[in-house]
Biopython code that builds the backbone (N, CA, C, O; Angstrom):
import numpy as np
from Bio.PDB.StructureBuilder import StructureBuilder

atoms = [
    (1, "UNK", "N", (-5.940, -62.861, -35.192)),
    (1, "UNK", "CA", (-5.517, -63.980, -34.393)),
    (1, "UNK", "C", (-6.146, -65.278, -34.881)),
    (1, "UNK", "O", (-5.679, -66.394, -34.649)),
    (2, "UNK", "N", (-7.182, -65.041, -35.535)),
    (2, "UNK", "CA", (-8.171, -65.922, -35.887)),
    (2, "UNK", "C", (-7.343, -66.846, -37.144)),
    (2, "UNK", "O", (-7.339, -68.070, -37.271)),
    (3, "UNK", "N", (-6.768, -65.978, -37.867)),
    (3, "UNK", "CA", (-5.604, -66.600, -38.843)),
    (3, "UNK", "C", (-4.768, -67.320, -38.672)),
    (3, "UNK", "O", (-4.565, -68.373, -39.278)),
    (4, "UNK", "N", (-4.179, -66.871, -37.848)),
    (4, "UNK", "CA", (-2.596, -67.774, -37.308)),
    (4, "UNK", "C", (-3.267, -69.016, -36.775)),
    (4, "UNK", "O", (-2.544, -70.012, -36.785)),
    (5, "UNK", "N", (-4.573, -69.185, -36.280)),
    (5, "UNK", "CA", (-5.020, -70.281, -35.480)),
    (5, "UNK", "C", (-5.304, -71.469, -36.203)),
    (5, "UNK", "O", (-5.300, -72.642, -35.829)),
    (6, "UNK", "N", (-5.538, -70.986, -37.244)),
    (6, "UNK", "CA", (-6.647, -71.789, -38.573)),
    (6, "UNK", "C", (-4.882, -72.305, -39.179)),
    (6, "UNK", "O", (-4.924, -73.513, -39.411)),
    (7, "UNK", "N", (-4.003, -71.949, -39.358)),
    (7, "UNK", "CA", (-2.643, -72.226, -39.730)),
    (7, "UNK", "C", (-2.424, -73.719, -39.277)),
    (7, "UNK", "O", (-2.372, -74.699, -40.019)),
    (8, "UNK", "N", (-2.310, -73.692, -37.942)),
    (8, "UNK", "CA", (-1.769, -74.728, -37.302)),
    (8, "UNK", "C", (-2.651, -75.902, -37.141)),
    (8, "UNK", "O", (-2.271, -76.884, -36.502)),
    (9, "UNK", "N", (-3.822, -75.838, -37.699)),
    (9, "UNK", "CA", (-4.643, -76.756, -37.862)),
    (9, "UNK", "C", (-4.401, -77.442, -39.243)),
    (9, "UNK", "O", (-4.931, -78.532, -39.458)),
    (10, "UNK", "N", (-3.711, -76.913, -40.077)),
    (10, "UNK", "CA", (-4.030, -77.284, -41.693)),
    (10, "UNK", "C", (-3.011, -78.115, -42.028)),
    (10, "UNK", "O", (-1.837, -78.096, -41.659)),
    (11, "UNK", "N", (-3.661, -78.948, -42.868)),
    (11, "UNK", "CA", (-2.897, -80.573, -43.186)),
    (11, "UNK", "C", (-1.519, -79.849, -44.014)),
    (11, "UNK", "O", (-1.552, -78.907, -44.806)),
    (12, "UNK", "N", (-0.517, -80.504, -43.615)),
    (12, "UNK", "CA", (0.886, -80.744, -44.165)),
    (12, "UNK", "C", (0.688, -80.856, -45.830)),
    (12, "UNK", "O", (-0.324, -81.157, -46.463)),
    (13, "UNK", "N", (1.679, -80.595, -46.176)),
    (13, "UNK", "CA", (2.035, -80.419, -47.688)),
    (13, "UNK", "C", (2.354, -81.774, -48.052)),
    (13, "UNK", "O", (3.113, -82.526, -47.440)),
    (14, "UNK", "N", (1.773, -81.996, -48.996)),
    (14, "UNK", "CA", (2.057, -83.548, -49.494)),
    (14, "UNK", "C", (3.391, -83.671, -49.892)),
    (14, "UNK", "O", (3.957, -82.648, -50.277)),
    (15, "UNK", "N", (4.017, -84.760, -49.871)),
    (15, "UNK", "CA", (5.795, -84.798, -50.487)),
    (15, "UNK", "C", (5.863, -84.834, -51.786)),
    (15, "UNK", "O", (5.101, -85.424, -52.552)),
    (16, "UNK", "N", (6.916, -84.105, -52.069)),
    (16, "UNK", "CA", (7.495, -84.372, -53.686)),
    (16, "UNK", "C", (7.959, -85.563, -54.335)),
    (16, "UNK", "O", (9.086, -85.970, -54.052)),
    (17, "UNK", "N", (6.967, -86.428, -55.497)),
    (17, "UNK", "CA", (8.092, -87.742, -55.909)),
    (17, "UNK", "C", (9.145, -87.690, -56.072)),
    (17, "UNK", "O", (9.572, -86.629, -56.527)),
    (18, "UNK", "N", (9.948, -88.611, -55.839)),
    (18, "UNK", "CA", (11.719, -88.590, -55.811)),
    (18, "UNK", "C", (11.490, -88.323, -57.371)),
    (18, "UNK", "O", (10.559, -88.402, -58.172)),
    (19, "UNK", "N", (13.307, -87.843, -57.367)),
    (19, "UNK", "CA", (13.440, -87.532, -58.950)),
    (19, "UNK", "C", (13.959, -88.540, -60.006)),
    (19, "UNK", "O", (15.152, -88.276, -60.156)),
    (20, "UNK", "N", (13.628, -89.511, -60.758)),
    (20, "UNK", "CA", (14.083, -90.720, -60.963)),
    (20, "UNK", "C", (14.743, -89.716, -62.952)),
    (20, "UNK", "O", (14.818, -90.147, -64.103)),
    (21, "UNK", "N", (14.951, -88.772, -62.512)),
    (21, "UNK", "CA", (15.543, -88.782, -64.031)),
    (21, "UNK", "C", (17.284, -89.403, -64.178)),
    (21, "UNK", "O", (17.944, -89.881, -63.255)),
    (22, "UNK", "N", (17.663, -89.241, -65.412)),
    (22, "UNK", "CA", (18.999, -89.729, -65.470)),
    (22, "UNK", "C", (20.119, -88.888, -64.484)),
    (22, "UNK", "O", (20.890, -89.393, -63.668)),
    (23, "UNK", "N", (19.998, -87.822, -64.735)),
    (23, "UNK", "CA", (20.670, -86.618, -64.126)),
    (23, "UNK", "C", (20.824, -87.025, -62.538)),
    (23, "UNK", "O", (21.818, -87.445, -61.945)),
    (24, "UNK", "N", (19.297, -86.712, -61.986)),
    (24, "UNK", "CA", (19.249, -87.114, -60.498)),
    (24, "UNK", "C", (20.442, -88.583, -60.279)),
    (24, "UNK", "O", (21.061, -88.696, -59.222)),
    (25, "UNK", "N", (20.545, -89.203, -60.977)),
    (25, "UNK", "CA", (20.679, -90.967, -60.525)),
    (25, "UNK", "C", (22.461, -91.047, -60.348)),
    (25, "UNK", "O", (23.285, -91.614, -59.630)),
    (26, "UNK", "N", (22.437, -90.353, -61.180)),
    (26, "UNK", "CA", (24.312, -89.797, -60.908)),
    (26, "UNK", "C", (24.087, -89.256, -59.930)),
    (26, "UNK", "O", (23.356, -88.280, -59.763)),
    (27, "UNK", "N", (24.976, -90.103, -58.825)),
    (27, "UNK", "CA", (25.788, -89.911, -57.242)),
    (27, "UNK", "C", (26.853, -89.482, -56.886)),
    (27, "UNK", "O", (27.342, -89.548, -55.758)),
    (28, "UNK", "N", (27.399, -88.885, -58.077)),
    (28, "UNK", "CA", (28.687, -88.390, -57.859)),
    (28, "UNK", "C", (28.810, -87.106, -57.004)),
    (28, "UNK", "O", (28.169, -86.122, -57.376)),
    (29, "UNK", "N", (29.329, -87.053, -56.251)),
    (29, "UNK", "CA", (29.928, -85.452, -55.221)),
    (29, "UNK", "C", (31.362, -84.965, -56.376)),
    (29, "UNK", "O", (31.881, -85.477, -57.368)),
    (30, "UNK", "N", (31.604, -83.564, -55.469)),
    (30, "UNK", "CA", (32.454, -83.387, -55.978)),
    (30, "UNK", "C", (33.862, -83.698, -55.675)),
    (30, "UNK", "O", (34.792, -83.448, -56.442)),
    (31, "UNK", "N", (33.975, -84.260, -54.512)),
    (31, "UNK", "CA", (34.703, -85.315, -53.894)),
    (31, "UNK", "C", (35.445, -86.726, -54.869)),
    (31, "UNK", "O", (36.538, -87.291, -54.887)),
    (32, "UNK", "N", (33.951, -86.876, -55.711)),
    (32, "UNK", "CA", (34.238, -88.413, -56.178)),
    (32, "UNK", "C", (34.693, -87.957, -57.401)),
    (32, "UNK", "O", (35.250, -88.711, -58.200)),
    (33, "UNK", "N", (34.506, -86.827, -57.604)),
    (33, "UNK", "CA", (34.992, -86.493, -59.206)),
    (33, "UNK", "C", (36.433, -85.744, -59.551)),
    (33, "UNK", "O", (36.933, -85.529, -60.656)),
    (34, "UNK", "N", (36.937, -85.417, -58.202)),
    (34, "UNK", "CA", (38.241, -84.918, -58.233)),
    (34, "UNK", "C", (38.791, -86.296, -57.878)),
    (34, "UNK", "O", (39.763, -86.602, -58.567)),
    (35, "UNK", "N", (38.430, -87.169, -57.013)),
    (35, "UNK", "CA", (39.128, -88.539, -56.840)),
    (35, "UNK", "C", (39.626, -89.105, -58.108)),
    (35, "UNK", "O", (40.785, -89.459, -58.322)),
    (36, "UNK", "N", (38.539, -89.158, -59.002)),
    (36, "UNK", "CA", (38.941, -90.155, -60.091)),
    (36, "UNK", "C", (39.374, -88.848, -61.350)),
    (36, "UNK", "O", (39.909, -89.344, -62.341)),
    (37, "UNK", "N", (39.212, -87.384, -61.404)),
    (37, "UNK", "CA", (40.271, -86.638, -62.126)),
    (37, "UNK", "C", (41.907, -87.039, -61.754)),
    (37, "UNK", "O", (42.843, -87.039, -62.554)),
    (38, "UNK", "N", (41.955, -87.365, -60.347)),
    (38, "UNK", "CA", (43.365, -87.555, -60.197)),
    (38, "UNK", "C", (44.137, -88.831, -59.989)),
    (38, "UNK", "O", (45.325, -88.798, -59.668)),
    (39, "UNK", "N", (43.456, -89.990, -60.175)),
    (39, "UNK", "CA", (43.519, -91.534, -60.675)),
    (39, "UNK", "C", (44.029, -91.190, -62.030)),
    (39, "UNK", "O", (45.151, -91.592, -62.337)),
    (40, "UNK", "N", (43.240, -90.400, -62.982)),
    (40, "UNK", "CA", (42.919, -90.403, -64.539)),
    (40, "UNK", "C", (44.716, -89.608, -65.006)),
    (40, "UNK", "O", (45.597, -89.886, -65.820)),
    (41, "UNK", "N", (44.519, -88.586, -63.983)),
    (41, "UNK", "CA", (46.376, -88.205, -64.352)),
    (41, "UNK", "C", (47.371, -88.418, -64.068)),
    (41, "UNK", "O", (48.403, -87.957, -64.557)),
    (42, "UNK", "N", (47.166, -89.666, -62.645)),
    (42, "UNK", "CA", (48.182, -90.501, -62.490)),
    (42, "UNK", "C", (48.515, -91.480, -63.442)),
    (42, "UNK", "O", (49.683, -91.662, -63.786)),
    (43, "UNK", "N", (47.477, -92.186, -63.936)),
    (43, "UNK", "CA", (47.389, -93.130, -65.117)),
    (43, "UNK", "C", (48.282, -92.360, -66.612)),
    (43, "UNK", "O", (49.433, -92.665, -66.922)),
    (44, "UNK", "N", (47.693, -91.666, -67.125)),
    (44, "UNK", "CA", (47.926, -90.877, -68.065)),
    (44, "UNK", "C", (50.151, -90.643, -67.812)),
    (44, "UNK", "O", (50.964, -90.970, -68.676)),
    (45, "UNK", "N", (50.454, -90.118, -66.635)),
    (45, "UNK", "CA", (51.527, -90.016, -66.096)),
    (45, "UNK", "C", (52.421, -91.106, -66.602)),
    (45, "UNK", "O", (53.284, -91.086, -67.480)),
    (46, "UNK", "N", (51.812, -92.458, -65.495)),
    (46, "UNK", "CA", (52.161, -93.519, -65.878)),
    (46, "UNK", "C", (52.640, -94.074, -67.622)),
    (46, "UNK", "O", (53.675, -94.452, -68.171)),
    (47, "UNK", "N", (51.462, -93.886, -67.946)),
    (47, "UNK", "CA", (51.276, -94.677, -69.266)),
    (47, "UNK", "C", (52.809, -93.474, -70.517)),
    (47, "UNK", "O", (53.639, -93.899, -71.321)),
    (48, "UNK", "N", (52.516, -92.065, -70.083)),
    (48, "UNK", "CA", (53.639, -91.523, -70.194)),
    (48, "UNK", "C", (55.280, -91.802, -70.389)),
    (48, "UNK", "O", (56.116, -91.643, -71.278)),
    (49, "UNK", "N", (55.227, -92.375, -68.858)),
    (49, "UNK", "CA", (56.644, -92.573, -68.627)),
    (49, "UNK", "C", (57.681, -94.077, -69.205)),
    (49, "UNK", "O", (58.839, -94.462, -69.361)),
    (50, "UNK", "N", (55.650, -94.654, -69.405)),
    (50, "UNK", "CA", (56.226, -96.290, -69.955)),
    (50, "UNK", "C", (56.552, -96.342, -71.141)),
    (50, "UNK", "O", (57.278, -97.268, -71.503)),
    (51, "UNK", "N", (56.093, -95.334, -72.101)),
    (51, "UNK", "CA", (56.351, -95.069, -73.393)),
    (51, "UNK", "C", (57.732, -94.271, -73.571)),
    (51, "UNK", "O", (58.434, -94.319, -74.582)),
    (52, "UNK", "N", (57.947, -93.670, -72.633)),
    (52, "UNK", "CA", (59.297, -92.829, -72.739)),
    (52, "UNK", "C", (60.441, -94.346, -72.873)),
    (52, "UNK", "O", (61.144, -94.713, -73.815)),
    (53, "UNK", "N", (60.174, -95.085, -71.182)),
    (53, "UNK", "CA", (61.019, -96.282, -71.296)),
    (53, "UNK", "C", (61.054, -97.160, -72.197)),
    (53, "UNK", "O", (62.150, -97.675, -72.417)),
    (54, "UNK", "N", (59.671, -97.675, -73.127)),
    (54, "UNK", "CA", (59.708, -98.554, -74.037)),
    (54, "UNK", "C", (60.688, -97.497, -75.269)),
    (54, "UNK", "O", (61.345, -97.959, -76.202)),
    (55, "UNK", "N", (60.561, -96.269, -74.983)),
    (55, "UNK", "CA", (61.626, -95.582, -76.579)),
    (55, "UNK", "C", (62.999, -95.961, -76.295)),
    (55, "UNK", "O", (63.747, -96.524, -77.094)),
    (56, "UNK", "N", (63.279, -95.624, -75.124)),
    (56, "UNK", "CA", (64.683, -95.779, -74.515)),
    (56, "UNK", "C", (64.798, -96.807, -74.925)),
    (56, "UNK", "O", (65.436, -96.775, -75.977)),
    (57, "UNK", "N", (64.347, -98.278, -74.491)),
    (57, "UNK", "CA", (64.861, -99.654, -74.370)),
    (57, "UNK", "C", (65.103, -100.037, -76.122)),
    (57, "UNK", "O", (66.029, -100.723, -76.556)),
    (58, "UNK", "N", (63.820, -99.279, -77.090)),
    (58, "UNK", "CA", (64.127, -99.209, -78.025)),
    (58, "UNK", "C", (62.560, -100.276, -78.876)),
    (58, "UNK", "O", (62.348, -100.437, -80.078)),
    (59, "UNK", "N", (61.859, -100.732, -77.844)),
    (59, "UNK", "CA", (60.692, -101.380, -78.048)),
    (59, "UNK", "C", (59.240, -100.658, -78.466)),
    (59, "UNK", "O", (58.137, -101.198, -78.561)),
    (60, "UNK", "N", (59.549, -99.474, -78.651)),
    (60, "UNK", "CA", (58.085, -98.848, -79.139)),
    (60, "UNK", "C", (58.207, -98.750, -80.800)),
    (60, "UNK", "O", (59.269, -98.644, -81.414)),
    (61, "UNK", "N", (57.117, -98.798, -81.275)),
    (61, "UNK", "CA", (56.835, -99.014, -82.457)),
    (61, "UNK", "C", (57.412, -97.532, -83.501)),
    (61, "UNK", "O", (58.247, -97.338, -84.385)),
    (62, "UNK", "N", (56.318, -96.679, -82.698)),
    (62, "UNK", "CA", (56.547, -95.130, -83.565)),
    (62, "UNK", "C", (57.249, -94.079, -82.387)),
    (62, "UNK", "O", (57.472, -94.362, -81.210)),
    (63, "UNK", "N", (57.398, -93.371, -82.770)),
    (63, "UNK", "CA", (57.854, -92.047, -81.893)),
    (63, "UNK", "C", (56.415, -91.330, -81.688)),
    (63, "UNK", "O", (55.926, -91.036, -80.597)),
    (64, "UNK", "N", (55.893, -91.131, -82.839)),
    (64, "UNK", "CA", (54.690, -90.057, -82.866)),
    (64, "UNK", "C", (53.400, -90.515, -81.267)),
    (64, "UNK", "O", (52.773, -89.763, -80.521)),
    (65, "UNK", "N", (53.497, -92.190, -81.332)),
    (65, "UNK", "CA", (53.016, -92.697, -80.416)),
    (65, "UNK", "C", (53.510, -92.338, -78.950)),
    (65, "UNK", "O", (52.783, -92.381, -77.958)),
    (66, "UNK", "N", (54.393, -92.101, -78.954)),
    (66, "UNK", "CA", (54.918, -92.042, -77.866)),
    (66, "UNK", "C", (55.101, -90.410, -77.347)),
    (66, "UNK", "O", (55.219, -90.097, -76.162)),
    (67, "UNK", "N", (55.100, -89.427, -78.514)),
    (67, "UNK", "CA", (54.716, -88.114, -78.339)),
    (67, "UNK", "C", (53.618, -87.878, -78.030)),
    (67, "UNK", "O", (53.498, -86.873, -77.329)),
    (68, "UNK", "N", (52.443, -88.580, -78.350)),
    (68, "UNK", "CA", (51.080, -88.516, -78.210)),
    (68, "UNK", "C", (51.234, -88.714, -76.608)),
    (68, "UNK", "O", (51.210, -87.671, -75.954)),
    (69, "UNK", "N", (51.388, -89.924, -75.907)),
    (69, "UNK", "CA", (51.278, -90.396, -74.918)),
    (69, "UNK", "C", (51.725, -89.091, -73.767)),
    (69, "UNK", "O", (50.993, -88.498, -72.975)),
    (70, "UNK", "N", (53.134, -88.930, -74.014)),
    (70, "UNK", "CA", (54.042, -87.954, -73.099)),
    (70, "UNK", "C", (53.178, -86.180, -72.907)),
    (70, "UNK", "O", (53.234, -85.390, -71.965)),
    (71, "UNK", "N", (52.298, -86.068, -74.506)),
    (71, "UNK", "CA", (51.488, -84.855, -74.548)),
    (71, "UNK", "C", (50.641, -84.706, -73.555)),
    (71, "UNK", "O", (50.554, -83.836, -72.689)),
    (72, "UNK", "N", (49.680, -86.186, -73.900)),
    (72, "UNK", "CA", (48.278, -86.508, -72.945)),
    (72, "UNK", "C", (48.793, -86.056, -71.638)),
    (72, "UNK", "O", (48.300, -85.063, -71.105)),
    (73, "UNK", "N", (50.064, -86.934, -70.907)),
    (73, "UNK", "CA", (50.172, -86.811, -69.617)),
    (73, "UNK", "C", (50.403, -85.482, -69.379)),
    (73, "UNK", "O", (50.073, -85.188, -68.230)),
    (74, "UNK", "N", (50.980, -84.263, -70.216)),
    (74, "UNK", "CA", (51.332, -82.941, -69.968)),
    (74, "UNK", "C", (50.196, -82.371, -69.803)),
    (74, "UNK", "O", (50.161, -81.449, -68.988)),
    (75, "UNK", "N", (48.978, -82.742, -70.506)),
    (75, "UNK", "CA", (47.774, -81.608, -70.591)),
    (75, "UNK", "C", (47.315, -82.020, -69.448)),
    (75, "UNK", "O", (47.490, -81.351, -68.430)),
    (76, "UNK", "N", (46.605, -83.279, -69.442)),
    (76, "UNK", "CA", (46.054, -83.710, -68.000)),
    (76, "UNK", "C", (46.813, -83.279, -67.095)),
    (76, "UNK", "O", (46.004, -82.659, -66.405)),
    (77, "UNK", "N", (47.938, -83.149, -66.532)),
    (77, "UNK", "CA", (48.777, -82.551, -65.188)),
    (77, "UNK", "C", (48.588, -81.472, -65.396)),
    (77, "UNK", "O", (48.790, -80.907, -64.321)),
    (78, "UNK", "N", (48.092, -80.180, -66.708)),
    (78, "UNK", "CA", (48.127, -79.335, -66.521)),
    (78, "UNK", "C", (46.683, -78.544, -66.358)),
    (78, "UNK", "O", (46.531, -77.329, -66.230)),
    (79, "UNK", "N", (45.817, -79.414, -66.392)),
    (79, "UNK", "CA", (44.340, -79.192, -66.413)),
    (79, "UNK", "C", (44.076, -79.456, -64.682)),
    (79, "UNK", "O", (43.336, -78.827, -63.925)),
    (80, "UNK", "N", (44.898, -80.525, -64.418)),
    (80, "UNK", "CA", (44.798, -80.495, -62.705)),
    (80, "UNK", "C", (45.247, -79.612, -61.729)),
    (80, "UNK", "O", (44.796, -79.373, -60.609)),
    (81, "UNK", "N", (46.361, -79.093, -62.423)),
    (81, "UNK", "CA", (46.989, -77.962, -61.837)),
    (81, "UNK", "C", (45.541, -76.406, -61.844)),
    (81, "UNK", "O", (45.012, -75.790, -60.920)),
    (82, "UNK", "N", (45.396, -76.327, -63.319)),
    (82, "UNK", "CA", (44.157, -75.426, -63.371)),
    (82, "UNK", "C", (42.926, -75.769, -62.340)),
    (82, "UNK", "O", (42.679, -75.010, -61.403)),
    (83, "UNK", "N", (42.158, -76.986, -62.583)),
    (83, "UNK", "CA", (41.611, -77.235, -61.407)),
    (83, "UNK", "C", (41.740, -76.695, -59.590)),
    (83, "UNK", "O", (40.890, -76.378, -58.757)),
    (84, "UNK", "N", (43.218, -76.799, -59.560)),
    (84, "UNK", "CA", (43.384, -76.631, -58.212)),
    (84, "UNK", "C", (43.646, -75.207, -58.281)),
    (84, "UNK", "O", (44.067, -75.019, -57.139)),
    (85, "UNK", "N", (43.678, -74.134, -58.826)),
    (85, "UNK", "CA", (44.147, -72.943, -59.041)),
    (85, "UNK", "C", (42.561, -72.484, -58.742)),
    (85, "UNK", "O", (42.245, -71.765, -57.794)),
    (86, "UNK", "N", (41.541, -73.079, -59.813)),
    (86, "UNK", "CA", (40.274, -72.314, -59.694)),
    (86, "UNK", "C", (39.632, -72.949, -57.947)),
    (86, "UNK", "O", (39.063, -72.047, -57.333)),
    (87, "UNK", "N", (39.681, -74.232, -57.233)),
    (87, "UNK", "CA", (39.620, -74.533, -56.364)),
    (87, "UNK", "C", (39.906, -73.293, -54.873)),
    (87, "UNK", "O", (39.277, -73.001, -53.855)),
    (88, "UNK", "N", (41.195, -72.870, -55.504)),
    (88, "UNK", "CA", (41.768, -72.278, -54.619)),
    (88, "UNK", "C", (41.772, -70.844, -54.296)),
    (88, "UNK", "O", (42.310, -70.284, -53.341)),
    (89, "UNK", "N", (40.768, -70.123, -55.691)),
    (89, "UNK", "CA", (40.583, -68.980, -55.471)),
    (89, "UNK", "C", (39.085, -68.682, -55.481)),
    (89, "UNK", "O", (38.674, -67.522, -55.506)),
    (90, "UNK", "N", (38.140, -69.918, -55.456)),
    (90, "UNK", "CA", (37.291, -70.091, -54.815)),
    (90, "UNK", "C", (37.451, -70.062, -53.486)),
    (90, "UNK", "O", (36.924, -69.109, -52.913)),
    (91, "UNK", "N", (38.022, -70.829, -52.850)),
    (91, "UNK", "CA", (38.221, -70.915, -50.994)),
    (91, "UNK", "C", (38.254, -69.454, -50.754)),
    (91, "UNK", "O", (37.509, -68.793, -50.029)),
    (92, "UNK", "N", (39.417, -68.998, -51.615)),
    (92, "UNK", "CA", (40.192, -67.434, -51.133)),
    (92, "UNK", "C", (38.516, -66.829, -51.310)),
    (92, "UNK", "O", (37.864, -66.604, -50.290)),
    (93, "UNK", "N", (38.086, -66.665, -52.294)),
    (93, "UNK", "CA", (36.997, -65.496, -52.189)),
    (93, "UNK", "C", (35.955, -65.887, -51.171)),
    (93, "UNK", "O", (35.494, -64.928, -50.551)),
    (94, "UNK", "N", (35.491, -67.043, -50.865)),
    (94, "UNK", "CA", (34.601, -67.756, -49.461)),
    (94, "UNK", "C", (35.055, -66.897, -48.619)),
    (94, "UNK", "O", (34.375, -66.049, -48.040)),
    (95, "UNK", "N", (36.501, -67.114, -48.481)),
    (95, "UNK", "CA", (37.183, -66.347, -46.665)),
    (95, "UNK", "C", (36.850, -65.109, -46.786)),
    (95, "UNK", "O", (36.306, -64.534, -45.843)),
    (96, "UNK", "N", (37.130, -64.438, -48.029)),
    (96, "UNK", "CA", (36.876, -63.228, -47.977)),
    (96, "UNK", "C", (35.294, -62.255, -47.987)),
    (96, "UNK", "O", (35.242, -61.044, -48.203)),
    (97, "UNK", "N", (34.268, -63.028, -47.737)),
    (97, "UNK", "CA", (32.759, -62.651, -47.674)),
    (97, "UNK", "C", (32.741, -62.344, -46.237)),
    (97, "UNK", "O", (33.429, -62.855, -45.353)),
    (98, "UNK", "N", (31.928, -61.512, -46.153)),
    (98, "UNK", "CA", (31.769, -61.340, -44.573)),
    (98, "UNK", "C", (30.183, -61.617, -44.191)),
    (98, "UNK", "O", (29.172, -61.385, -44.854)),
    (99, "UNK", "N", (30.270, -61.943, -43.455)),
    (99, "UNK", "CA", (29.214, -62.605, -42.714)),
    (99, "UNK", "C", (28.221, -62.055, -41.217)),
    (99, "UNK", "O", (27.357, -62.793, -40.744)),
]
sb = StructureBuilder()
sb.init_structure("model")
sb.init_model(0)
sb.init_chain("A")
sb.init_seg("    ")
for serial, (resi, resn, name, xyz) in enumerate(atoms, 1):
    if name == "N":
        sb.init_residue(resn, " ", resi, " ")
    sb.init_atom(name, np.array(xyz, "f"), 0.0, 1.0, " ", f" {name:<3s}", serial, name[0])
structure = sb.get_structure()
């Protein structure tokens, strides 16, 4: 009994210095990083479709440029799609833990 007594007498643990490395200083959630993944493939989309129209109208320079562009926007939409696939079978296996 004599132990537990001597416990509650004893000075607090000193605090840990904050972590000032580079790593720590990035604030990003994962919130803020799917936000701006899906800014980045709307853009990409965009920039896509303007190159399709500048071929049409007949104002783009190369084709190859404009294949490049129409590619980018395919992979990025399709890397978001993956994203939300692994997102989603994360959730699924959460529900499925029992507790």
């Amino acid at each position: 009994m004599d132990a537990l007594s001597s416990l509650g007498s004893a000075a607090p643990l000193p605090l840990r210095a904050a972590d000032t490395s580079d790593i720590s200083k990035v604030k990003k959630g994962f919130g803020d990083i799917l936000s701006s993944t899906i800014d980045q493939v709307n853009k990409d989309q965009n920039d896509g479709d303007l190159a399709i129209k500048n071929l049409q109208a007949g104002d783009a320079n190369h084709l190859h440029e404009v294949m490049i562009a129409v590619e980018e926007a395919d992979v990025s939409l399709r890397m978001l799609v993956q994203m939300r696939n692994k997102a989603l079978q994360a959730y699924d296996e959460i529900m499925r833990m029992q507790i």
